[in-house]
Structure formats: structure tokens, C-alpha cells
C-alpha positions in Angstrom: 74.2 23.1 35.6 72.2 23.3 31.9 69.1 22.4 32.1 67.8 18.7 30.3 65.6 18.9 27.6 62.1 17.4 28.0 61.3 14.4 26.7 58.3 15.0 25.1 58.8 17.2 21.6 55.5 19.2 21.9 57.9 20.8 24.6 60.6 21.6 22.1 58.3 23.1 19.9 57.8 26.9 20.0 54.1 29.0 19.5 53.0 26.5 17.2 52.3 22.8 18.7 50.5 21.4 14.6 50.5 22.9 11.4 46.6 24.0 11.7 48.1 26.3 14.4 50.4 28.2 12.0 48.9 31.0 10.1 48.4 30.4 6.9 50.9 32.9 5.8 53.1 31.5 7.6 52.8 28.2 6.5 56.1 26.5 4.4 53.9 25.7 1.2 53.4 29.8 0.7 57.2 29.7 -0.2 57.7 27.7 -3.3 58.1 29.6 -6.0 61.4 31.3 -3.7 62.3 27.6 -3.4 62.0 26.2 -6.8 65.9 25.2 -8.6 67.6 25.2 -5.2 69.1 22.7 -3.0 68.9 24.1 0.6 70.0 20.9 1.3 73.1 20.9 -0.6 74.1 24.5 1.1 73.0 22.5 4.9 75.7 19.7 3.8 78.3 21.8 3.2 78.3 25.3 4.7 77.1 23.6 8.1 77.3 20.1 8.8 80.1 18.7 7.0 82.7 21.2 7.9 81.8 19.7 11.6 81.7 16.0 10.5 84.0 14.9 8.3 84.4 11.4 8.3 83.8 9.6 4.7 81.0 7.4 6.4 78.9 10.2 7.9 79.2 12.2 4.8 77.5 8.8 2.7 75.0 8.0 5.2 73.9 11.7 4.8 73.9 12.1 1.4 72.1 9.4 1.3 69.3 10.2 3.5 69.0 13.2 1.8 68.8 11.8 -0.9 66.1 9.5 -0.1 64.3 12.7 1.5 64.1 14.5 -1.7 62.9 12.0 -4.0 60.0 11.2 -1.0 59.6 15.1 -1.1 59.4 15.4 -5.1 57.1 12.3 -5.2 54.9 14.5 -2.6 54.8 17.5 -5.3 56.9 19.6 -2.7 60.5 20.8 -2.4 62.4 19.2 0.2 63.0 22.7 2.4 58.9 23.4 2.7 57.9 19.7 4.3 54.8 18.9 6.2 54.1 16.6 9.4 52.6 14.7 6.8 55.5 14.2 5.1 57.7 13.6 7.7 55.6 10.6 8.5 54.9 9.0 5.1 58.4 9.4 4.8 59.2 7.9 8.3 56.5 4.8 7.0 58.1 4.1 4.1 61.8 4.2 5.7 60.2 1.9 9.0 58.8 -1.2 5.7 62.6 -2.0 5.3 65.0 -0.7 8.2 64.3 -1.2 12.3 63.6 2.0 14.3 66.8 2.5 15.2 68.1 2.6 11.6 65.7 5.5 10.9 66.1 7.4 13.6 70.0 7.1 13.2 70.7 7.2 9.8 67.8 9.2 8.8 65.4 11.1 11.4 68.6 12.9 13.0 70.0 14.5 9.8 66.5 15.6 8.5 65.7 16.8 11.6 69.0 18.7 12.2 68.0 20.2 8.5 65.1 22.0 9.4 66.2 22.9 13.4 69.0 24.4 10.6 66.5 26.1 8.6 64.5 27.4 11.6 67.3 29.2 13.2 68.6 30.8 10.1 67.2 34.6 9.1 67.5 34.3 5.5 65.2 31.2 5.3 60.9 31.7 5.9 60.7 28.8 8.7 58.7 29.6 11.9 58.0 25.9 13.1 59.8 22.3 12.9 57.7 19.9 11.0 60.1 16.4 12.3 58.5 17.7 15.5 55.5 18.7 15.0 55.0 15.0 13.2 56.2 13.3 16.5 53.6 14.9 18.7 50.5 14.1 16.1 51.4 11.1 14.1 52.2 7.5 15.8 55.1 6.3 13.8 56.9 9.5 13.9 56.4 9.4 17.2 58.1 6.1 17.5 60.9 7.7 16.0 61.5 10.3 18.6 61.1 7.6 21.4 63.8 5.8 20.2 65.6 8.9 20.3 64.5 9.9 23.9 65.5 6.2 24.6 68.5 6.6 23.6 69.6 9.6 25.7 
């Protein structure tokens, strides 16, 4: 029988629980010149997610979450592959002023959050840590975000 996940995403996290952990040459912002002209999202969408979802809804909703997510990103001065838990919760702020918790988590949290699992796992990208996590153990309205997904389980 698989084992359940824990509940709690400092858990799900690897070496490094916040950003201030992560060695600065580590850290996403020491990438952006290798990130500047290209849409890691775009290459997400469509070499991995939406050959597994296909449905004209899902792809919308997605689009437009990421859509939402880079312009947050570029308003931020930083590309949308190299966020930090900051980010993730000014973003989750702004989305939580006119949608319900369950919205953003749905429509929103789980695609982002899919995106940099994504990035994490993959050799060819510079990603050692999950900043959607890392923002739901050390900021309060990110963390509201995961608990609606825990809830949800």
C-alpha cells in the first residue's frame, strides 16, 4: 500500500525548508540571463501537460493562469520560471481580492505549482527547491491555499 503524503508542505519540501536556506548560488534569480526570451511555460503547456489533458476547458483555464502568472511575474521584474516565495504570495494576494480560495487553489495554485514540481524534476533546468511550497510553510495566505488543498484530499 503507497504511502500518503503529509499534510504539511514543509514535509514535501526537500534540503531546503525557505529561500534563506538555499545557497546563494543556488538561488533561481542567479539564472536569468539563461532565462531571458523564453517561455518555459509555453514548453510545460505543451510538451507535458496538455498532451495529458486535453479537454478545451482545462487548456483555457491554464492558459489563463499562466497567463495571469507572467504578467504578476514581469510586474515583479522577474521571469516567470525563477519565482520567489514572495512572489508566490503577492501573487496568491492579488488572485484571493477577487476569487474565493477555492478558485485559486483550483484554477490557479495547482497548475503553477505543477509548473515548478515540472521544472524541479527536470535535468536541463537549474531548480533545486519549490517556491509554491516553500511560500505555504512561511507566508499566511499561501498557506491558506495549501489548506484548501489538504482539505480537499
Amino acid at each position: 500500500m503507497p504511502r500518503e503524503l503529509s499534510e504539511d508542505p514543509k514535509d514535501r519540501l526537500g534540503v531546503y525548508k525557505r529561500l534563506e536556506e538555499v545557497p546563494s548560488r543556488y538561488r533561481l534569480n542567479q539564472h536569468a540571463a539563461a532565462y531571458r526570451d523564453k517561455d518555459v511555460w509555453e514548453t510545460f503547456l505543451e510538451d507535458h501537460l496538455f498532451p495529458q489533458y486535453s479537454s478545451d476547458r482545462y487548456r483555457q483555464d491554464t492558459c489563463r493562469a499562466g497567463q495571469l502568472w507572467k504578467e504578476h511575474m514581469a510586474d515583479r521584474g522577474r521571469h516567470h520560471a525563477l519565482a520567489t516565495p514572495a512572489d508566490v504570495d503577492q501573487w496568491c494576494k492579488s488572485l484571493l481580492d477577487r476569487r474565493n480560495v477555492r478558485t485559486v487553489y483550483n484554477h490557479y495554485w495547482v497548475r503553477l505549482e505543477r509548473f515548478y514540481s515540472w521544472l524541479l524534476a527536470r535535468t536541463d533546468h537549474p531548480h533545486v527547491y519549490q517556491p509554491f511550497l516553500m511560500a505555504a510553510v512561511e507566508y499566511d495566505t499561501a498557506g491558506r491555499i495549501w489548506d484548501a488543498k489538504v482539505s480537499s484530499r
